[in-house]
N, C-alpha and C positions, 0 to 999 in steps of 0.2 A: 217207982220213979216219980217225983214231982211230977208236975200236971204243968205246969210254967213253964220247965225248960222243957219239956216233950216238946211243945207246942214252937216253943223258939228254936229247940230243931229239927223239926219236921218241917216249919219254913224256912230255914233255910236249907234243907235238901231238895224242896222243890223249888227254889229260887238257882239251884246251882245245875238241875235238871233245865231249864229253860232253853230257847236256842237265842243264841248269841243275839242275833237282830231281835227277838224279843226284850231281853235284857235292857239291850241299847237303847232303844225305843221309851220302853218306861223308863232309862232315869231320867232321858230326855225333857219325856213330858214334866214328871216331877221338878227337871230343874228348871222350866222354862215356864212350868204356870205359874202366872200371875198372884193367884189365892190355892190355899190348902184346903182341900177336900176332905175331911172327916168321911165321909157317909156318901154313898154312891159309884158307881162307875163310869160317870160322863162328868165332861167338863168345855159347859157352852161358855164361850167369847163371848163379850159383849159387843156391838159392831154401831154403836148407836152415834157415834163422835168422829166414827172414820171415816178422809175422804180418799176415794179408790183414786181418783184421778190426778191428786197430787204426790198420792202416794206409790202411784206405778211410775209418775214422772221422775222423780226423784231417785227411784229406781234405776231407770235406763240411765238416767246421767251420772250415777256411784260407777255404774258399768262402763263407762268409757274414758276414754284420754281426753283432756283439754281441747287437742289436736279432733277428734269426733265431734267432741260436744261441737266448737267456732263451726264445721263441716255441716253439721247437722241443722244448726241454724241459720245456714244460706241455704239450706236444700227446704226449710218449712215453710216454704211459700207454696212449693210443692205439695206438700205432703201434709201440712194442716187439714185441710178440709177434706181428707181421705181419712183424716184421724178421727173427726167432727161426725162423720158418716158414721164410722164403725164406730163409736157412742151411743148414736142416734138408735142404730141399730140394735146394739147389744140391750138399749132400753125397751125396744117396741118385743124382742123376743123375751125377758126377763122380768120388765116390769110391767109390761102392756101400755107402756105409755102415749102410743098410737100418733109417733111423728110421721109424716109421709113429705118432707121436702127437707134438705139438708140446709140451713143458715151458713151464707160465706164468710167465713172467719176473719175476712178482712174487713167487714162493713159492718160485721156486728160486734160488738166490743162485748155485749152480756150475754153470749153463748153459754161458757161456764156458768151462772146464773139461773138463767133459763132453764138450760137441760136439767140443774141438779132441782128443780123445783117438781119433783115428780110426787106423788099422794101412794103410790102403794111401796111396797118393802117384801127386800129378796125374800126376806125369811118371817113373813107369814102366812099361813096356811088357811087355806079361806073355799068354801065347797059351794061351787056353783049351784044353788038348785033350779036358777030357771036354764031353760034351754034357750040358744041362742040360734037362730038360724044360719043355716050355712054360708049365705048371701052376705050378710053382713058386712062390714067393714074389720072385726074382730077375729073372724074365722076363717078357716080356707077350705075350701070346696075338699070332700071324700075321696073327689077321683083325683083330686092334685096330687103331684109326686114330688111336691119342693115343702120342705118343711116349717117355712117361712111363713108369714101371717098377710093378711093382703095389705097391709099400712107399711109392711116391709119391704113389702114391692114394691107399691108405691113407691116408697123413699127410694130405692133403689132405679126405678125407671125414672127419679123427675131430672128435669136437667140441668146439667152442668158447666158453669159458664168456663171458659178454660182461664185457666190465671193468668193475669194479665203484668207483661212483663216490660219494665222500662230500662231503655237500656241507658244506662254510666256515663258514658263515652261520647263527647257530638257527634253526629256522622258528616257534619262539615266543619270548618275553621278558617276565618277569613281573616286576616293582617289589614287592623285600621288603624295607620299612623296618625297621632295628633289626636287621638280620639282623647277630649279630655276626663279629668278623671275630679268630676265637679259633682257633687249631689244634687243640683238646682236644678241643674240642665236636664233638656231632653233631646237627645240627639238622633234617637234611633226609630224609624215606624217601616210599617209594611204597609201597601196597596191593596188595594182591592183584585188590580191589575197584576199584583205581584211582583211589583217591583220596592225595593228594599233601599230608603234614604237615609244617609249618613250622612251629618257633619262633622268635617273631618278642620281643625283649625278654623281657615275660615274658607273651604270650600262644601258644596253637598255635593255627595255623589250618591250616582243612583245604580243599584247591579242588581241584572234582571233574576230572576228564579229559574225562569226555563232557560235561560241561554247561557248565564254566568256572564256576561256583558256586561262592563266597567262604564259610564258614560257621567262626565262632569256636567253639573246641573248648571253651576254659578260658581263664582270666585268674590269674594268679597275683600279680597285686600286690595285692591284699586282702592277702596274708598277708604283704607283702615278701619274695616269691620271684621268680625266673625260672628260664627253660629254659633247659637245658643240654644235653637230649638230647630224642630223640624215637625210636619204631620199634614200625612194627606185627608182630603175629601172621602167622604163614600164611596164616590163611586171612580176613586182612583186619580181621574184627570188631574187633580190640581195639586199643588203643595205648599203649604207656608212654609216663608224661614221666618223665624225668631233671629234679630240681632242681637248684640252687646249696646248699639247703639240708640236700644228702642225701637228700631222700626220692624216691621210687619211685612213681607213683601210676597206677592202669592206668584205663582210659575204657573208653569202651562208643561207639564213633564211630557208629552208628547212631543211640541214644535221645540222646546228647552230653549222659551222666550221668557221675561219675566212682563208681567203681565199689568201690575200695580203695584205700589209700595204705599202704607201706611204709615203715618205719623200718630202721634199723639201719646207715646212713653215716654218717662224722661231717662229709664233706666235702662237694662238687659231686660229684654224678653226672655223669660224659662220656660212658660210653660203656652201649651195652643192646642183648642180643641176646637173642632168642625161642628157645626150641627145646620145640616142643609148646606143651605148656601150663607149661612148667619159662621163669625169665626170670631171666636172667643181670645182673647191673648191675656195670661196673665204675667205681671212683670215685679222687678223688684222695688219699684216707685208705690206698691198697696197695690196698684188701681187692675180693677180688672176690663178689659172695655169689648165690648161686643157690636159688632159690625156686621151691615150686608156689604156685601162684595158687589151686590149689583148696582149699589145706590152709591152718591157723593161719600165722601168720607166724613162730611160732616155729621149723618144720618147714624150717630153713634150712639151706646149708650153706657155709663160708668156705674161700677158696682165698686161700693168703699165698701168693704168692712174688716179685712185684715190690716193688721199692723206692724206685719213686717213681711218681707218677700214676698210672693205667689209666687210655688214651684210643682201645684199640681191639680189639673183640669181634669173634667169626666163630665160630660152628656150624657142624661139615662137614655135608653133602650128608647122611650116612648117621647123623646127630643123634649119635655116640658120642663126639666129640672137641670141645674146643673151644679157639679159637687166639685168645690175649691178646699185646695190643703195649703197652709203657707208656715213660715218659719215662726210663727206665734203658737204653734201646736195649735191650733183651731184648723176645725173642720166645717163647710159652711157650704150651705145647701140656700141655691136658690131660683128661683121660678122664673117662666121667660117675661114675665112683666113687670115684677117690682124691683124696683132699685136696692131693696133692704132684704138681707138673706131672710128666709122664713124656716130657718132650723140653723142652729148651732151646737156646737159639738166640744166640749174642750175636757175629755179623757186621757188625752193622750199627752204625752210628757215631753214630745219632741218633735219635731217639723213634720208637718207631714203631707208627703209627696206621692206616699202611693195610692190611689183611689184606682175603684174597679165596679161599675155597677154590674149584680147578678141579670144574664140573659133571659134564668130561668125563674126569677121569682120578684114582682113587681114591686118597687120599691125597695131591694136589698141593699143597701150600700154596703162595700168592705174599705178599711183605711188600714194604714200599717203608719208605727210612729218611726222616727231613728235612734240614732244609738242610745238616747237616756232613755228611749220609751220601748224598743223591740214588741211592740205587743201590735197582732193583729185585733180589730176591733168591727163589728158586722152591729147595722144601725138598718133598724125600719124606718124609713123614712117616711110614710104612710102614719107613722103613730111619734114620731120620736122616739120611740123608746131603744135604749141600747140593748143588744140582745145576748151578744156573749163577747169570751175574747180572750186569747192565748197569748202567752210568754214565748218568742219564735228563738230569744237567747240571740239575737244580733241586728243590725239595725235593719228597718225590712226600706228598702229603695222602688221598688216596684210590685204592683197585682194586676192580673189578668186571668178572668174567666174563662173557664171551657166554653166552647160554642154547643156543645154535643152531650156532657153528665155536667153534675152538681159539683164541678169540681174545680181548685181554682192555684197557680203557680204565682209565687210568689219569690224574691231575688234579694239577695242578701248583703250587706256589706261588711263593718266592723261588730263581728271580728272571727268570722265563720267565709264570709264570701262564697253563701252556698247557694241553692235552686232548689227550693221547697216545692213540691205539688200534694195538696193537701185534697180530702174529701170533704165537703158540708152538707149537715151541718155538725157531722161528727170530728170535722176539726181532726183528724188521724192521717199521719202522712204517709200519703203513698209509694213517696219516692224524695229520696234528697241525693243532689247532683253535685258536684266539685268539678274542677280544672280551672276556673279565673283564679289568680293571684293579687288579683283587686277588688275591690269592691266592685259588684255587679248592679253597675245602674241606670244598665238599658233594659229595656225589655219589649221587645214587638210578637205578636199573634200572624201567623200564615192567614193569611183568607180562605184557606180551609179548613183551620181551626184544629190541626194537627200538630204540626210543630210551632216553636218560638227560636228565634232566637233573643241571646242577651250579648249585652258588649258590657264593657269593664274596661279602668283606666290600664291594664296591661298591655290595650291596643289593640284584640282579638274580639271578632267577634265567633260567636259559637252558636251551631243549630244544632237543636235538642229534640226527639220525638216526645212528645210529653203526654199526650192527650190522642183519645182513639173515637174512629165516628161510630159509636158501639147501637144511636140513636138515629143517625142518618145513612142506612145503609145501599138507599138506591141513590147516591150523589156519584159524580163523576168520581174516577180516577184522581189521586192528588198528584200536580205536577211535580212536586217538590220529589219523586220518585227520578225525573231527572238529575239530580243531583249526585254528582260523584262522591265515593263514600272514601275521605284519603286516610279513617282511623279506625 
């Protein structure tokens, strides 16, 4: 018999001798490797370009309906950093890569990064020769009964901060008729006292926090005026209104007398910031002019440098500076003695109203432009230098800083009408809010530094919990837990 066909059939009667799952099996492999093997019995993968963790991702989301996946990713606030964990973990068992605290997947944006920057590899083989003591940080004690490494413990014992959840929904809503629906103005502040002043056409009203109590401050149509502004003192007692008619006139919201009125605008008052007993007003005539309350009114002083409106005031934390936005897109910082700003600002592409100084870090200023410009912008003012600054996609109307983290809420108008709360200085948002149907362009802080609320020309205003004392946590009880919750 030829020697060739012997051989061609003697394999294949041991080929047809095989069991079934053997068969199956190799032509599998044969059809699914990548390269042909001439020579040899193994056939090693190459694994040098793969990554495991997008590729397990992409994975679980093949495996689900549409309807899962939307599910799955309102529940990964949750379950992120339980994901991050067992990462962290799978690397201190497999690569030794010796993490002992988990990073929160909401503050750190270069997790992915970080982790994958590891120096050893599943699959090399590598023979300890020195000895490592059992103490160590790399080993676990002979008598231990847990199969884990003590950097695994670690990681596993450190702690865990609970995710932190904001809710959608105000848990109050208040009906303000006549509330106008103006970008210039500032209508809305909260007390120290915690009472909450609204100009409503041309009356303020004041409603308390703990009681819910309505109580009219002033009426100004006796004289044909209305409010344009509103904002109290420090330490509560006092109020200005801003007119339409230029004037200034401070109250006394305890006895709800008015106490002085101030001339010397020729236009609307927009904008009014306190510092001490000193009260800033800026208006739509340029001028900005700064007053004591205790002295004649002639004891004034004028700040020219904008060239069109003044519609937004801010005193730093440390009373020395003080930061004006007006319809010229200029931003303008100036000190309590010179007549002449000493920093200007002109980045931004459209009015700019919202100013906010950081509590926590000296000299931060933040601005937001309007509708041509939507971009938040954060300025040292210590250096002038401009330091960064985001696209927020709609016009930003108001900023206000946490009292308590690094973190700061921001109000929106055309053409979102949303409630941003943002982290710095990773600028990553924590939370965006909806329900105004207007542009939202009030915005006042609780004097606990908890909630805000915001008003909008739909005539509502809205209280939102926005911010947590996560830094202050031997401070009283917040009143604002009086509050009836009607949604």
């Amino acid at each position: 018999m030829d020697q060739e066909y012997e051989r061609r059939l003697l394999r294949q009667i041991n080929h047809q001798n095989l069991p079934t799952e053997a068969r199956l099996s190799k032509c599998v492999s044969a059809t699914c490797s990548p390269v042909s093997v001439k020579s040899g019995d193994r056939f090693i993968p190459t694994r040098a370009g793969s990554n495991w963790s997008i590729n397990f991702h992409y994975a679980n989301e093949n495996c689900r309906s549409p309807n899962q996946n939307h599910k799955a990713k309102d529940a990964s606030s949750d379950s992120s950093k339980d994901a991050v964990a067992y990462a962290a973990l799978l690397r201190n068992e497999l690569l030794g890569a010796g993490i002992e605290s988990v990073p929160d997947p909401h503050t750190d944006d270069r997790r992915h990064t970080v982790l994958s920057q590891d120096s050893h590899s599943l699959f090399r083989y590598t023979v300890h020769t020195k000895r490592v003591p059992f103490d160590s940080d790399n080993e676990v004690s002979p008598y231990s009964l847990s199969p884990l490494s003590n950097k695994s413990h670690k990681l596993l014992r450190s702690p865990r901060k609970p995710a932190r959840k904001i809710s959608k929904i105000p848990f109050k809503v208040l009906d303000a008729p006549e509330l106008q629906d103006d970008f210039y103005l500032n209508l809305v502040d909260w007390s120290a006292g915690n009472l909450l002043s609204v100009g409503l056409g041309a009356c303020v009203y004041l409603w308390s926090a703990c009681t819910s109590q309505v109580t009219r401050l002033c009426d100004l149509s006796v004289d044909g005026d209305s409010v344009t502004s509103v904002c109290w003192n420090e330490r509560g007692s006092l109020v200005a209104v801003g007119t339409h008619k230029g004037y200034v006139q401070i109250w006394d919201a305890a006895g709800g007398r008015k106490l002085t009125s101030l001339e010397g605008h020729s236009a609307r008052v927009g904008a009014l910031a306190w510092n001490g007993e000193q009260l800033s007003s800026g208006s739509r005539d340029r001028v900005i002019l700064q007053r004591d309350v205790r002295t004649p009114p002639s004891a004034e002083r004028r700040l020219q440098g904008h060239r069109q409106e003044v519609c937004g005031l801010k005193w730093s934390p440390d009373h020395q500076h003080l930061a004006s936005g007006g319809n010229d897109n200029k931003l303008l910082v100036w000190n309590s003695s010179s007549l002449l700003p000493v920093q200007q600002y002109s980045d931004h592409l459209a009015a700019v109203k919202a100013i906010a100084w950081s509590p926590h870090q000296h000299g931060l200023l933040a601005s937001g432009g309007g509708t041509a410009d939507r971009c938040l912008r954060f300025w040292n003012t210590l250096t002038g230098q401009a330091l960064q600054s985001t696209d927020t996609g709609s016009q930003v109307c108001n900023l206000a800083w946490s009292k308590h983290a690094n973190e700061l809420v921001s109000t929106h108008g055309y053409s979102q009408n949303q409630i941003l709360v943002w982290k710095y200085p990773s600028l990553t948002q924590v939370a965006k809010l909806t329900g105004h149907s207007y542009r939202v362009l009030y915005l006042a802080v609780s004097p606990d530094g908890e909630a805000i609320v915001t008003g909008a020309g739909d005539e509502t205003l809205r209280f939102w919990n926005v911010f947590s004392k996560t830094r202050c946590t031997k401070e009283s009880k917040s009143v604002l837990n009086l509050f009836t919750r009607i949604r």
